[in-house]
C-alpha atoms as a printed R data frame, in Angstrom:
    type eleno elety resid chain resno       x       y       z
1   ATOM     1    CA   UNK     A     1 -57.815 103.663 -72.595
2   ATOM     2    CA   UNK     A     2 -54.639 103.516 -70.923
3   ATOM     3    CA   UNK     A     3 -55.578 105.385 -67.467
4   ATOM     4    CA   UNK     A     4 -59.157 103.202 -67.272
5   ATOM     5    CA   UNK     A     5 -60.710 101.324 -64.945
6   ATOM     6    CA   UNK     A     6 -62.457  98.087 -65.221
7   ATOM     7    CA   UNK     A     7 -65.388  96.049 -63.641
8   ATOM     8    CA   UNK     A     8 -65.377  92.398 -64.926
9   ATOM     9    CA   UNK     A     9 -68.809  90.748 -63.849
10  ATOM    10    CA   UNK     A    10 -71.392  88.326 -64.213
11  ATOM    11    CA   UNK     A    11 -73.725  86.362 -61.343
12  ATOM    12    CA   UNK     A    12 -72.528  83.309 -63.271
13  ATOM    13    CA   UNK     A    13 -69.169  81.595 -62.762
14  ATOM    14    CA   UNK     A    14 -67.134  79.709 -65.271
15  ATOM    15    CA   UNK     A    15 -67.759  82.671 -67.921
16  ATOM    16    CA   UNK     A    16 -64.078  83.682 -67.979
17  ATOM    17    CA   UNK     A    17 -63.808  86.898 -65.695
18  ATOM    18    CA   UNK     A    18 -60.387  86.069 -64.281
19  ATOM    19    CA   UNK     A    19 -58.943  85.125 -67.824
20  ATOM    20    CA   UNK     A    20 -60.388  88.478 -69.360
21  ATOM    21    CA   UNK     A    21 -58.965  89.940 -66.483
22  ATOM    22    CA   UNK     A    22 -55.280  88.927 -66.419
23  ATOM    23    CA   UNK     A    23 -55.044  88.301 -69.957
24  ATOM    24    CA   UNK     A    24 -57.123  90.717 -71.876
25  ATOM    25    CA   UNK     A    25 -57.275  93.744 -69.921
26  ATOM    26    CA   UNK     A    26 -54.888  94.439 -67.116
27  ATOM    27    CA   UNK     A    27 -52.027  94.291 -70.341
28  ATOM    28    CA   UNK     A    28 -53.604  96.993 -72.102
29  ATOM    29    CA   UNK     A    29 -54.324  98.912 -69.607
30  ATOM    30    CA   UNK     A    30 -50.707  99.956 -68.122
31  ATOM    31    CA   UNK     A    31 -50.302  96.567 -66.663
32  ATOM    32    CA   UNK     A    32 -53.060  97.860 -63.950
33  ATOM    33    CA   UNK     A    33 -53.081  96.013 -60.568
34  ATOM    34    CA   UNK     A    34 -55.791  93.580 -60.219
35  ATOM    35    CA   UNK     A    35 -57.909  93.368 -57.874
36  ATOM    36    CA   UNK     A    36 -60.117  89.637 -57.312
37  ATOM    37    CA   UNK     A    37 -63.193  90.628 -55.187
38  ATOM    38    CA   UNK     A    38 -63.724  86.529 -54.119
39  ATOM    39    CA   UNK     A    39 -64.590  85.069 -50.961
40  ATOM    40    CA   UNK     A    40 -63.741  81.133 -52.356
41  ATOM    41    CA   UNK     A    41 -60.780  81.111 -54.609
42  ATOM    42    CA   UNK     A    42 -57.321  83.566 -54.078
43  ATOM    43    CA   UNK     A    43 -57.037  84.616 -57.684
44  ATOM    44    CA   UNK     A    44 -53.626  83.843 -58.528
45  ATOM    45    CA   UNK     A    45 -50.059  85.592 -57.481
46  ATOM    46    CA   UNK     A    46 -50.049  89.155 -58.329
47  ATOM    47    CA   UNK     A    47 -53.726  89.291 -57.491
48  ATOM    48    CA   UNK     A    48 -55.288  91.131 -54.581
49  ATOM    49    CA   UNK     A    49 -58.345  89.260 -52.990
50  ATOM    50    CA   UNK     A    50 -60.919  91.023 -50.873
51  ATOM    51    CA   UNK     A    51 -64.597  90.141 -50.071
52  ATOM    52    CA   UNK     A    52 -67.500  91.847 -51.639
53  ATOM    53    CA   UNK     A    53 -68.467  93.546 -48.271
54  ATOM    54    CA   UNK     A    54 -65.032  95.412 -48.242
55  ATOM    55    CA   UNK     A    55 -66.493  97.901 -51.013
56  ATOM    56    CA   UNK     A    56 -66.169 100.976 -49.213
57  ATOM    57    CA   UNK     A    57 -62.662 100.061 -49.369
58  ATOM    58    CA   UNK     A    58 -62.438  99.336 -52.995
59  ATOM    59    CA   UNK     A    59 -64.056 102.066 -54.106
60  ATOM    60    CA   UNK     A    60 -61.734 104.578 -52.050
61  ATOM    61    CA   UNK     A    61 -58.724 102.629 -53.510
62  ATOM    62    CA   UNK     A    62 -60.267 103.353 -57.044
63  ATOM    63    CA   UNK     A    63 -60.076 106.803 -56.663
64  ATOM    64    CA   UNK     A    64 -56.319 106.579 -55.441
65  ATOM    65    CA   UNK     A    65 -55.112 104.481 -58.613
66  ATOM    66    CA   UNK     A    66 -54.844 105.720 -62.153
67  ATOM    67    CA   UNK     A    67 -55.830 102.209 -63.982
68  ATOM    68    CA   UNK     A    68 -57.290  98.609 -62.837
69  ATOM    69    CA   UNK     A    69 -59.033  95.773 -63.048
70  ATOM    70    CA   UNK     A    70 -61.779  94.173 -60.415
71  ATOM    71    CA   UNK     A    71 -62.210  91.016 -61.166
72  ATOM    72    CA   UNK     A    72 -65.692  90.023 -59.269
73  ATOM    73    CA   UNK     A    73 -66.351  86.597 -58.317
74  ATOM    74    CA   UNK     A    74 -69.650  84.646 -59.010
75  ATOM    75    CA   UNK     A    75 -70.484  84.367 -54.981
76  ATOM    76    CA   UNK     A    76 -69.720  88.258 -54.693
77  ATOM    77    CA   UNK     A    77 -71.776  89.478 -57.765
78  ATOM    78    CA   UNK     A    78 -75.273  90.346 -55.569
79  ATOM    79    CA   UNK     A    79 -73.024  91.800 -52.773
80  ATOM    80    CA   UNK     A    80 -71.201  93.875 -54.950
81  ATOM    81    CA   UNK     A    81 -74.545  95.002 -56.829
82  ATOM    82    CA   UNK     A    82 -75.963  96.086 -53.293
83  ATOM    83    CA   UNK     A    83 -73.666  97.706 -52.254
84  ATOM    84    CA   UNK     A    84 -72.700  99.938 -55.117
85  ATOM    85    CA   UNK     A    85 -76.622 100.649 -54.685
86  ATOM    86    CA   UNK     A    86 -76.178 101.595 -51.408
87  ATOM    87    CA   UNK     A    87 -72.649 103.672 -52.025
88  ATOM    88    CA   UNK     A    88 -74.770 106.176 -54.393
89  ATOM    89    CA   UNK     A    89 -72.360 107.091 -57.253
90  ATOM    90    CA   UNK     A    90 -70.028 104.624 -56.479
91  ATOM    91    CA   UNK     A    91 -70.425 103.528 -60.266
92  ATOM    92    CA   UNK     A    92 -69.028 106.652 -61.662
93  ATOM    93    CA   UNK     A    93 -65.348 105.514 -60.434
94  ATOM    94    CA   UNK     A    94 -65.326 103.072 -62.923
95  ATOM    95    CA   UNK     A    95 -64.915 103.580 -66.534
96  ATOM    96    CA   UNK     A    96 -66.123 100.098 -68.229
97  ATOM    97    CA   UNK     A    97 -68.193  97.119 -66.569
98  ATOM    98    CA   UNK     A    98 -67.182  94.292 -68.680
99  ATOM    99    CA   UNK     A    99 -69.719  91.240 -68.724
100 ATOM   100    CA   UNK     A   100 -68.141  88.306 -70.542
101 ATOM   101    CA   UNK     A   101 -70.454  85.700 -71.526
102 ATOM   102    CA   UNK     A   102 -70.212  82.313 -73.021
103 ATOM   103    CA   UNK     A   103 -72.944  80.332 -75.126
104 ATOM   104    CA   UNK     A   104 -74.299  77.525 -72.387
105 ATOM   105    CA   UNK     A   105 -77.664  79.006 -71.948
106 ATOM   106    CA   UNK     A   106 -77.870  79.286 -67.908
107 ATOM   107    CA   UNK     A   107 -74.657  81.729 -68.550
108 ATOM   108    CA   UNK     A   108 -76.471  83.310 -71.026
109 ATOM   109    CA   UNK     A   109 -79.198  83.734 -68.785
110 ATOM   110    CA   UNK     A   110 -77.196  85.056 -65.830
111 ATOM   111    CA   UNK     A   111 -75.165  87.098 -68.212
112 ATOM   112    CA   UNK     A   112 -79.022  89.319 -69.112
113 ATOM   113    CA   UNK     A   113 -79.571  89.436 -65.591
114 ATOM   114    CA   UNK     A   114 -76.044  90.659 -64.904
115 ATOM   115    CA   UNK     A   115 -77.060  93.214 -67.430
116 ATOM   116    CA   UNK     A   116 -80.087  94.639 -66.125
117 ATOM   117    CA   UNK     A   117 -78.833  95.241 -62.673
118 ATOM   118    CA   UNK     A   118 -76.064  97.232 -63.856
119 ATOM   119    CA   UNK     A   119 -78.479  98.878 -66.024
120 ATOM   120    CA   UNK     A   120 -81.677  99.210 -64.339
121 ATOM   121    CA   UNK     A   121 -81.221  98.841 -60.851
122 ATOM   122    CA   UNK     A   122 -78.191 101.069 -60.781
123 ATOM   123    CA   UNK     A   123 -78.599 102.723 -63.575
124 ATOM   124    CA   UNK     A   124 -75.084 103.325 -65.453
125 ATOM   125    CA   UNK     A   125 -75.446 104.068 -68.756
126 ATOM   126    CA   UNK     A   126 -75.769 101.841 -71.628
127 ATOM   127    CA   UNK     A   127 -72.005 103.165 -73.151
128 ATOM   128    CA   UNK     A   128 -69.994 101.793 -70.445
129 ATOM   129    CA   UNK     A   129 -71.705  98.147 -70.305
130 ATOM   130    CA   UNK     A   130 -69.544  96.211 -72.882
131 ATOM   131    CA   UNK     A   131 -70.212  92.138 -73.621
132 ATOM   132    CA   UNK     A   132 -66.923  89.836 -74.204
133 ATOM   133    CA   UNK     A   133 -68.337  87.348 -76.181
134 ATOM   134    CA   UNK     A   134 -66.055  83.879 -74.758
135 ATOM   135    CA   UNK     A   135 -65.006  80.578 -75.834
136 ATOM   136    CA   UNK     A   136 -66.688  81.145 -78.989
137 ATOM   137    CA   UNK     A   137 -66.955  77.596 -81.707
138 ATOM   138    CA   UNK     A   138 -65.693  79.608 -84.735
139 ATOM   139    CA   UNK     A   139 -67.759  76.944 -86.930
140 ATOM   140    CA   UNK     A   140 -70.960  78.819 -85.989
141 ATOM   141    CA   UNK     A   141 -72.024  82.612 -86.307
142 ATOM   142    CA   UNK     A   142 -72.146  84.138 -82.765
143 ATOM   143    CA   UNK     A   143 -76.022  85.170 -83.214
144 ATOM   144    CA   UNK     A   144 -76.509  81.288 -83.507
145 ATOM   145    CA   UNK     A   145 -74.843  80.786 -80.271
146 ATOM   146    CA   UNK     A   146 -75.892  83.936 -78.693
147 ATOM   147    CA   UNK     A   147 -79.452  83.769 -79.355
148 ATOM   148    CA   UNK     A   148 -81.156  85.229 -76.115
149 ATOM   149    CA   UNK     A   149 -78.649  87.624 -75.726
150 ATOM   150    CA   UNK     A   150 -79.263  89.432 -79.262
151 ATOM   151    CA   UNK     A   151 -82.637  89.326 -78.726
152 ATOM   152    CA   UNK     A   152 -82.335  90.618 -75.399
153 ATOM   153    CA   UNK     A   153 -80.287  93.772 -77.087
154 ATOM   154    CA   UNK     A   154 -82.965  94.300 -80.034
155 ATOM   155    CA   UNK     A   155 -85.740  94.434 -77.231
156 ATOM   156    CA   UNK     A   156 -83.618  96.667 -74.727
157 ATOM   157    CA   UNK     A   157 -80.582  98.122 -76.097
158 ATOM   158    CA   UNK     A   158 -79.644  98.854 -72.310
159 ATOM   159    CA   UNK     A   159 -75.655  98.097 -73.319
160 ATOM   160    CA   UNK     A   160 -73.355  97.951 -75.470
161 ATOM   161    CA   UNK     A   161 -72.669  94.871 -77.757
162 ATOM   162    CA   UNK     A   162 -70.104  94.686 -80.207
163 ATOM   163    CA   UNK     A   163 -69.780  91.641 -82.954
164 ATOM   164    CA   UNK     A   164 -66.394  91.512 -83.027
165 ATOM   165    CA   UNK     A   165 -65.647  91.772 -79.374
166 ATOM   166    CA   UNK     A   166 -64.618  87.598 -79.486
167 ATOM   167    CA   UNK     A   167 -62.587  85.439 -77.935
168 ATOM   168    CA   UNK     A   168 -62.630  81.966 -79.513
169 ATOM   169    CA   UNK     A   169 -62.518  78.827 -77.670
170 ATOM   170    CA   UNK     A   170 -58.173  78.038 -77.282
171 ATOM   171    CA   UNK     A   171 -56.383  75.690 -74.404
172 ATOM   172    CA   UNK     A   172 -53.710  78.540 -74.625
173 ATOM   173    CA   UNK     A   173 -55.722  79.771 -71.828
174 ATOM   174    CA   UNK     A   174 -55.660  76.636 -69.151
175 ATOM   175    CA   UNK     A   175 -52.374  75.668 -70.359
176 ATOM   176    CA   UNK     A   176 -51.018  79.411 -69.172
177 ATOM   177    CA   UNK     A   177 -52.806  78.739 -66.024
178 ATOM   178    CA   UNK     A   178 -50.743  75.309 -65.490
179 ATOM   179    CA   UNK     A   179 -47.198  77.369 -66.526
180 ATOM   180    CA   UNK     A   180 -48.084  80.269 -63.952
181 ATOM   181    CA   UNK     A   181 -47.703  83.228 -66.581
182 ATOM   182    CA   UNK     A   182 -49.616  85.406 -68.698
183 ATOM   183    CA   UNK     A   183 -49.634  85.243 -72.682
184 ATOM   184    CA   UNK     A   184 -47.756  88.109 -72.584
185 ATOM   185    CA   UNK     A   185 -44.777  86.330 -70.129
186 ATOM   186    CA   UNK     A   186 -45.126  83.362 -72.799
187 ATOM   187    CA   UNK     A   187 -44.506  85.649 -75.600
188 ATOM   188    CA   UNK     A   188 -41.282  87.798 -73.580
189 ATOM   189    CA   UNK     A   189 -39.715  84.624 -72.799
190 ATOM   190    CA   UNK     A   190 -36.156  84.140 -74.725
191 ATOM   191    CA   UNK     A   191 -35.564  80.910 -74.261
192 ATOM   192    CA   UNK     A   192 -34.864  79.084 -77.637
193 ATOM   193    CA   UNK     A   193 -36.665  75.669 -77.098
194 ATOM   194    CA   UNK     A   194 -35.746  74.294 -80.404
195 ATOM   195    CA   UNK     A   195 -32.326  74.319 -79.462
196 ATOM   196    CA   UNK     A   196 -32.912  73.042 -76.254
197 ATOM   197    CA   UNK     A   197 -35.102  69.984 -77.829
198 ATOM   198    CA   UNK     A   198 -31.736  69.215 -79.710
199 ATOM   199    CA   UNK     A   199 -29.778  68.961 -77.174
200 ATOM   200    CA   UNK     A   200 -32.325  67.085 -74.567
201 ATOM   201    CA   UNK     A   201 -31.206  63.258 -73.925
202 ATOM   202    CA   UNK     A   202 -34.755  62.430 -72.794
203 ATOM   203    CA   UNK     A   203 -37.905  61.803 -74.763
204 ATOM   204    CA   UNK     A   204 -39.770  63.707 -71.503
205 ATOM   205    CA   UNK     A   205 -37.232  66.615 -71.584
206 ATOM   206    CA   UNK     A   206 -38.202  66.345 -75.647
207 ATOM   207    CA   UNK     A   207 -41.679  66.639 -74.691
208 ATOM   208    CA   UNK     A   208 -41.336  68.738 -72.430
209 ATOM   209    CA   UNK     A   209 -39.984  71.213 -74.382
210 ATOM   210    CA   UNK     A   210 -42.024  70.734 -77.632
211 ATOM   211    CA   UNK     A   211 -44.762  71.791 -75.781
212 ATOM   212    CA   UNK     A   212 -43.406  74.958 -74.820
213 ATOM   213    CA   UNK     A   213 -42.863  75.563 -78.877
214 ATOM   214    CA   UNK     A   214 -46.582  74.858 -79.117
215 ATOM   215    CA   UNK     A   215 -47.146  77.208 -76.424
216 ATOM   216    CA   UNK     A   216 -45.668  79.799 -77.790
217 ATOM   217    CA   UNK     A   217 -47.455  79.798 -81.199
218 ATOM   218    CA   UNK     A   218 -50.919  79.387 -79.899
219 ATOM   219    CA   UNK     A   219 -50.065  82.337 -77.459
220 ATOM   220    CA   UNK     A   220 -48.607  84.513 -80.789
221 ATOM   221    CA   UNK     A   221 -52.173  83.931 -82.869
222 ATOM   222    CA   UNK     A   222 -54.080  84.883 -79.129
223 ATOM   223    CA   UNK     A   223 -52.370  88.067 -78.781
224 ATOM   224    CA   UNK     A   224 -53.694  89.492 -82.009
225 ATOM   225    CA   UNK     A   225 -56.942  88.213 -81.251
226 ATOM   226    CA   UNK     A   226 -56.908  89.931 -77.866
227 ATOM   227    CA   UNK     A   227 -55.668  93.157 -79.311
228 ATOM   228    CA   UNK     A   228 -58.685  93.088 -81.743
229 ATOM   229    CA   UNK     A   229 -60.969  91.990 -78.932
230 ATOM   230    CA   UNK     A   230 -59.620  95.402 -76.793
231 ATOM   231    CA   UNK     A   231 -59.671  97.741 -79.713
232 ATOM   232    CA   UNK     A   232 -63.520  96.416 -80.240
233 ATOM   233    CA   UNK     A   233 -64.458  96.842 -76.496
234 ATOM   234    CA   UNK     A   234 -63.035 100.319 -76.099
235 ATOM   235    CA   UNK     A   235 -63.764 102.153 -79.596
């Protein structure tokens, strides 16, 4: 999946598009360019930001660009729906539309109605709708916390849903956002800060610096969860 191109979506916000995004699939996919269809927040540095009415332009740079990632915000979902309605085809330039989900049951909700637009009202097929299942409690099974969307899949089977596509519930994440950098720019970053800690003559320096250590561990143990999350989404 190296040369792919990705649709992250859902009508609900606060489901983790932008983190699935940046940190699970514009990596793994060539370092692809991504591009934040958002009419509220800028996305980040790195990120381009256009508004969902701008799809005629989207979808021409899509053809243009081997790999990437459009990362659709919550008050551009129904645009973005229309319009790839009205742009017939327009679908086919993308490989995967990703629909991350999390257990609170109005995302859940959103995340089945997200679903059957791509499905029904569009009409892609059922292979190239893939769940994320996010900011999973690894104390419970995710059928238990995932209960309308299983039985959403046993009624319809109008996508694809995969058990082990799961991301469990880290800070890595938000404390990545507060440093600026990707997991992967934690984990390329040579700085020894156990050294450094030694030689600090502050307890904040100390501090400081500890928490970079800490940083870097929860980002090594998230890597090889988002490498099995990837390798479940695309197989």
């Amino acid at each position: 999946m190296s040369h792919q191109k990705a649709v992250v979506i859902n009508f609900s916000g606060n489901v983790g598009k932008s983190t699935i995004s940046k940190h699970l699939l514009a990596p793994r996919l060539d370092n692809a360019p991504i591009i934040s269809v958002e009419s509220i927040n800028a996305g980040g540095a790195g990120v381009a930001t256009v508004r969902g009415e701008q799809f005629g332009e989207i979808q021409e740079n899509m053809m243009m660009l081997d790999s990437a990632v459009v990362d659709i915000g919550a008050s551009n979902v129904e645009d973005f729906v229309e319009l790839m309605k009205s742009y017939v085809g327009s679908h086919e330039e993308f490989d995967y539309f990703i629909v991350p989900t999390v257990p609170d049951q109005k995302q859940g909700n959103d995340t089945i109605a997200t679903i059957a637009a791509l499905s029904e009202d569009i009409g892609i097929e059922k292979e190239r709708i893939r769940v994320v299942f996010n900011r999973v409690d690894p104390r419970y099974s995710i059928e238990e916390q995932f209960k309308s969307l299983f039985a959403y899949y046993a009624d319809q089977r109008t996508f694809t849903l995969r058990r082990d596509a799961v991301m469990h519930v880290n800070e890595i994440y938000s404390l990545a956002a507060d440093a600026g950098q990707s997991i992967d720019e934690i984990l390329s970053d040579p700085t020894d800060y156990r050294a450094l800690i030694r030689e600090a003559q502050t307890p904040e320096d100390k501090a400081r610096l500890a928490r970079m250590v800490s940083i870097k561990r929860l980002a090594v143990g998230v890597k090889a969860e988002l490498d099995s999350v990837f390798k479940a989404l695309t197989k």
